[in-house]
C-alpha positions in Angstrom: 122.3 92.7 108.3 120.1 90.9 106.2 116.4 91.9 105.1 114.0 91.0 103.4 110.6 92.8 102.6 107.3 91.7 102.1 104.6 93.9 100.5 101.3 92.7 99.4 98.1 94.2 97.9 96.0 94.0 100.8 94.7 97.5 101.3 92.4 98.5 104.7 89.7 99.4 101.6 90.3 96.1 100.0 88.8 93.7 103.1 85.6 92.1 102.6 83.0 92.7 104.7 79.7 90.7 104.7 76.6 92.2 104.8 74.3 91.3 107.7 71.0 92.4 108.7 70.8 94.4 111.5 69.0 92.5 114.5 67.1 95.1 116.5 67.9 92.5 119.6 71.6 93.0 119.4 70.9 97.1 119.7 69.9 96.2 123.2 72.1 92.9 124.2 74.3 93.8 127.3 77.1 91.7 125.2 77.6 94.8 123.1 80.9 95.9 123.9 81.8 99.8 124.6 84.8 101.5 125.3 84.5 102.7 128.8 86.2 106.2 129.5 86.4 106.9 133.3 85.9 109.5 134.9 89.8 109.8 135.8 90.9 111.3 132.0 92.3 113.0 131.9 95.4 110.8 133.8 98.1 112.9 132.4 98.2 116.5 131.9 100.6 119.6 131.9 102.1 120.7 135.1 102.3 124.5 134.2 105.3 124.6 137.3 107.3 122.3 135.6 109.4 124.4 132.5 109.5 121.1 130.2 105.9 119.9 130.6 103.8 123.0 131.0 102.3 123.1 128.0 101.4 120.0 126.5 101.4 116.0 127.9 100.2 113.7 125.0 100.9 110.3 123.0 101.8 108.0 125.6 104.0 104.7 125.3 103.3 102.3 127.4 104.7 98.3 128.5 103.4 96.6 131.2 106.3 95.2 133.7 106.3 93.6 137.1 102.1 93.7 136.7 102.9 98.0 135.9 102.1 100.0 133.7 104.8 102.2 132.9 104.4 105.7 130.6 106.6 107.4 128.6 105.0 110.1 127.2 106.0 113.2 124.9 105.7 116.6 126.8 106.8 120.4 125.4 107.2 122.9 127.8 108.1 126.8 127.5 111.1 126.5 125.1 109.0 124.5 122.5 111.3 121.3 122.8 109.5 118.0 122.8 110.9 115.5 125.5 110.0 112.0 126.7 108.6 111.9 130.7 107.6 108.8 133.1 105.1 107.9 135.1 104.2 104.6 136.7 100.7 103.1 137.5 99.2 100.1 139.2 95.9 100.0 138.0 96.1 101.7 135.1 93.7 104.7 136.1 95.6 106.2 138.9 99.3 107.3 138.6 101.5 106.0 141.5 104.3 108.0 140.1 105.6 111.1 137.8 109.1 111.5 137.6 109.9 115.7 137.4 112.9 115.8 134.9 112.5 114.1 131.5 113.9 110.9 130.7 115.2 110.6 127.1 115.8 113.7 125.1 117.2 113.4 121.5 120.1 115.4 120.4 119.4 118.7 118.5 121.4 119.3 115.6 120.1 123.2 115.5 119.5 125.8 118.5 115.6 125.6 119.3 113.3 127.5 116.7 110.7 127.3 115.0 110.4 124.2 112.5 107.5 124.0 110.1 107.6 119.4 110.3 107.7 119.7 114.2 105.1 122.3 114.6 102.5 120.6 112.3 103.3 117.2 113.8 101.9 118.6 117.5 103.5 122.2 118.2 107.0 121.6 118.9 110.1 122.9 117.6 112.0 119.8 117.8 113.3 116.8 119.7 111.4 113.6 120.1 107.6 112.8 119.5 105.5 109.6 120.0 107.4 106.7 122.0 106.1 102.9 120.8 108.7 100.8 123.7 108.7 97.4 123.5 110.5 94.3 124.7 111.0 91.5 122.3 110.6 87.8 123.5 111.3 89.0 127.0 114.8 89.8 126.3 116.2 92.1 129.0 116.4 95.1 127.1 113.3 97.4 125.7 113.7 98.8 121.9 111.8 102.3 121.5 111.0 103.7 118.4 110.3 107.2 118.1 109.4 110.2 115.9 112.6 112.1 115.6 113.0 116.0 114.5 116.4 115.5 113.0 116.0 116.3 109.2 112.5 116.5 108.7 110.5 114.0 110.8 112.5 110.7 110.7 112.3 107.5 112.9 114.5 106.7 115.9 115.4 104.0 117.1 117.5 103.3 120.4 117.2 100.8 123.8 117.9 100.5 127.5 118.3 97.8 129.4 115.3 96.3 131.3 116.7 96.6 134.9 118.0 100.1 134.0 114.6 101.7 132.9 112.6 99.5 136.2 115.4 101.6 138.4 115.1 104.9 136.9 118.7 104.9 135.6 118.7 106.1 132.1 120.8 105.0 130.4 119.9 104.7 126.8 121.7 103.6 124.4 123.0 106.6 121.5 119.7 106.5 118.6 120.2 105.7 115.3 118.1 107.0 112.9 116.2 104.1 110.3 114.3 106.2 108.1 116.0 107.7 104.7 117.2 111.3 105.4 115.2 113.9 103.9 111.6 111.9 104.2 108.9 112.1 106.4 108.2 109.5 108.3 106.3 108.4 111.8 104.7 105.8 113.5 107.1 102.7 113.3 106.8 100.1 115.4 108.2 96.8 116.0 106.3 93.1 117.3 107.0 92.1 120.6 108.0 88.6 119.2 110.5 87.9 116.7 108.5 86.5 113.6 109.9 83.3 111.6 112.6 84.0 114.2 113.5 88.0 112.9 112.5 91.1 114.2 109.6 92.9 112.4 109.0 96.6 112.0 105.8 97.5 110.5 106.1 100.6 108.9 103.2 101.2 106.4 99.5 101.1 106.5 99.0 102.8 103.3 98.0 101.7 100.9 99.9 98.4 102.0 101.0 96.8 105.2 104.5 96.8 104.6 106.7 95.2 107.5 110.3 94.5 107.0 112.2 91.5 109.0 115.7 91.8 110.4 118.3 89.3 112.1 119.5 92.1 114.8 118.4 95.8 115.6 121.6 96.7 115.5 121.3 99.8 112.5 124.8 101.1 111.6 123.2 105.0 110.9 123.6 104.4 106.9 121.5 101.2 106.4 117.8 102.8 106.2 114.1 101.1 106.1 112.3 101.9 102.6 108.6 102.9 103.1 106.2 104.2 101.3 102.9 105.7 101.9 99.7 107.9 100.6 97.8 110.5 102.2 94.9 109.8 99.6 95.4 106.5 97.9 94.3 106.2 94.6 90.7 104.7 94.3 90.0 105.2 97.9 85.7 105.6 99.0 84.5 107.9 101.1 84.9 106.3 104.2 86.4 107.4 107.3 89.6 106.0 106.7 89.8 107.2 103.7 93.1 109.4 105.0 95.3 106.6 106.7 97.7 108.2 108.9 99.6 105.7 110.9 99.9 102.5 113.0 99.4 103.2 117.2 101.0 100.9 119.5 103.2 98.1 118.9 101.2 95.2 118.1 99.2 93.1 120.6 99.8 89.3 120.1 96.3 87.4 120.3 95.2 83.9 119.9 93.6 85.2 116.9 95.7 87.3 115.9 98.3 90.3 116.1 96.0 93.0 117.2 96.8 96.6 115.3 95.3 100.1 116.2 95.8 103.0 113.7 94.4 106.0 113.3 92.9 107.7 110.4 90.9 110.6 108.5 87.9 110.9 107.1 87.8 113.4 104.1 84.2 114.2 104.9 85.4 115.3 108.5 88.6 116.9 108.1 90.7 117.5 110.8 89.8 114.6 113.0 91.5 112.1 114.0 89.6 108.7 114.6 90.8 105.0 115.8 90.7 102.0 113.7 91.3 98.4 114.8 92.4 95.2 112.7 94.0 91.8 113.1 97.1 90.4 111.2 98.3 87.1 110.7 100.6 85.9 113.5 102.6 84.3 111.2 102.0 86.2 107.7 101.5 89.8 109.3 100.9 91.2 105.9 97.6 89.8 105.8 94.5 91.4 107.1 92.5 88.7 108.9 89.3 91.1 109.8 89.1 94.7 110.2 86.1 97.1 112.1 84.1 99.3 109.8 84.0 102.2 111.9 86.4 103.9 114.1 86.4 102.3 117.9 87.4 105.5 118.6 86.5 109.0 118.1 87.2 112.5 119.5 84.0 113.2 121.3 85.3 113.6 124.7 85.6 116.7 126.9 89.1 117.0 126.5 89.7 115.9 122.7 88.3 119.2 122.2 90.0 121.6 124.6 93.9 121.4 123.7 96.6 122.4 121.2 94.9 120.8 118.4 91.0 119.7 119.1 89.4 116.8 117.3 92.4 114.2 117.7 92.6 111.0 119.2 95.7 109.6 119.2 96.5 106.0 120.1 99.4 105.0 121.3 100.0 102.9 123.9 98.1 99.3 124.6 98.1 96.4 126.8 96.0 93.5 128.3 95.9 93.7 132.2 93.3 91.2 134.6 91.5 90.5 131.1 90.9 94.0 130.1 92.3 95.8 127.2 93.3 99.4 128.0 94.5 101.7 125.1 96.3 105.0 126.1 95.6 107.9 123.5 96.5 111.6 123.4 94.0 114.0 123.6 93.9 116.8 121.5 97.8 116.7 121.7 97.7 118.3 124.8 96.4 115.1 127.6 97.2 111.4 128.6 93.8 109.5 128.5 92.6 105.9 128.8 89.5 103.5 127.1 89.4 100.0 128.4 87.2 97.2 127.5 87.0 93.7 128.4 89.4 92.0 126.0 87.6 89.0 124.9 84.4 90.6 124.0 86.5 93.3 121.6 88.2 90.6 120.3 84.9 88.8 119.6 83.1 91.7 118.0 86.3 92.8 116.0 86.6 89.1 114.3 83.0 88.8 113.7 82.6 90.1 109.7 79.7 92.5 110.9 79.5 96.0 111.7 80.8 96.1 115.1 79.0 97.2 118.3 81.8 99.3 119.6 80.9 102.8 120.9 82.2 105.0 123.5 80.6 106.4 126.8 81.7 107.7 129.6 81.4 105.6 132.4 82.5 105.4 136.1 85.2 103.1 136.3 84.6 99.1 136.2 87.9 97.1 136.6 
């Protein structure tokens, strides 16, 4: 399998931003685009009769299929192991349907206890974290990546077939781990479209984007994805982002772009998780066409306060359904939620090289 990297210098610090005057108009234009949470979040939470999901429901996957929206989300129940459920929905508010066994497990290598990397990384003792599925150039199989507790906190990779995971039969394929043994690493997650006609797996936000391009996903176990990042990169402001932790969802192709959400720390709030939003290149992802000052999302709803670990918003599901954009976030590691906007007006503030009028309410449901 050949590869072949591509790193360059273009940090989330380093984008220019134009200064513009604020227009006391705009403050009160009904263009300004919010991110509407309903009144349904949480969608997901812990069944406390189930023994696998009683405790925590958080950091959904999603892909949208046959005009569904299908979840896979992480859940730990009473012996600490973090597994993978489903649930289906139609709208994207309401679930249809919530299967009551788990659907993908990964293979422990050690009896259940407690494991310092799993634990910090949401309160489990092991298994699987953080699903990103994703089907490339409509083939008719999904790839999921995943956040594996095999050796520290590596990156999974495995697949099912398309038909297989719409009928409930799975049957994935055995993982394969990508990242180097004895790292950390989370929050991989490859395009939807093959790029330049490879696959691409963006692995890095910090300090660079760092993607790396491959002729098949077909790892052998032993051929492993270099990646680097910082916590605190040097020379970084005092911004909110000045702690990048990782990439959400797989990318959302745009006409302007390929649409990335991450999420990230700010030094002066410690402890919080917050929501960033940029567009790369479609056809040169390692550049950073635009980029929104401040977080489009923050943990300042009821329940990113009330769970395992309060103040975190974690993104990672989104897709594009009837116009509107709905991203899928765990909530305090502990609930499924949803924000939705209407897709062309985030895209049009997000381009715009101003600070952008996103902010969050809590609204009754519009879609």
């Amino acid at each position: 399998m050949k590869t072949k990297k591509k790193i360059i210098k273009s940090s989330l610090r380093r984008v220019a931003v134009r200064k513009k005057k604020e227009d006391p108009k705009e403050e009160k234009s009904v263009k300004t685009v919010v991110l509407i949470r309903p009144k349904e979040n949480p969608i997901i939470s812990p069944n406390v009769e189930s023994s696998w999901e009683s405790w925590q429901t958080f950091n959904p996957g999603v892909i949208l299929l046959e005009n569904k929206i299908h979840f896979l989300y992480r859940a730990i129940g009473k012996d600490g192991i973090s597994r993978l459920g489903y649930a289906v929905s139609g709208d994207g508010f309401k679930i249809d349907e919530r299967l009551p066994q788990p659907v993908y497990e990964h293979p422990l290598i050690n009896n259940p206890s407690f494991y310092i990397f799993s634990f910090a990384s949401g309160g489990s003792f092991g298994g699987c974290e953080d699903p990103r599925p994703v089907r490339v150039n409509k083939e008719d199989i999904l790839y999921m990546t995943y956040t594996a507790c095999d050796q520290r906190l590596r990156v999974g990779l495995t697949s099912i077939k398309v038909n297989d995971f719409l009928n409930k039969k799975w049957q994935w394929n055995p993982p394969v781990l990508i990242s180097p043994p004895g790292q950390v690493h989370k929050n991989w997650v490859i395009f939807p479209e093959k790029i330049k006609g490879r696959y691409a797996i963006l692995h890095s936000l910090s300090p660079q984007i760092s993607i790396d391009f491959f002729d098949n996903l077909k790892f052998d176990g032993k051929t492993y994805i270099d990646s680097y990042h910082e916590k605190e990169p040097k020379g970084s402001h005092w911004n909110w982002e000045g702690r990048i932790r990782g990439v959400g969802p797989s990318p959302v192709k745009t006409k302007e772009g390929w649409l990335i959400f991450y999420h990230a720390e700010d030094r002066r709030d410690p402890g919080k998780y917050k929501v960033g939003a940029m567009l790369l290149d479609l056809e040169e992802p390692t550049k950073v066409l635009c980029c929104a000052k401040e977080p489009i999302l923050e943990p300042n709803g009821l329940y990113d306060s009330n769970g395992f670990k309060p103040g975190v918003v974690y993104v990672s599901g989104a897709v594009v359904k009837n116009n509107n954009l709905l991203i899928y976030y765990g909530s305090s590691d502990s609930y499924v939620c949803v924000a939705y906007s209407n897709f062309e007006e985030f895209l049009g503030v997000l381009k715009k090289d101003v600070k952008p009028k996103l902010k969050t309410r809590v609204l009754k449901k519009k879609i």
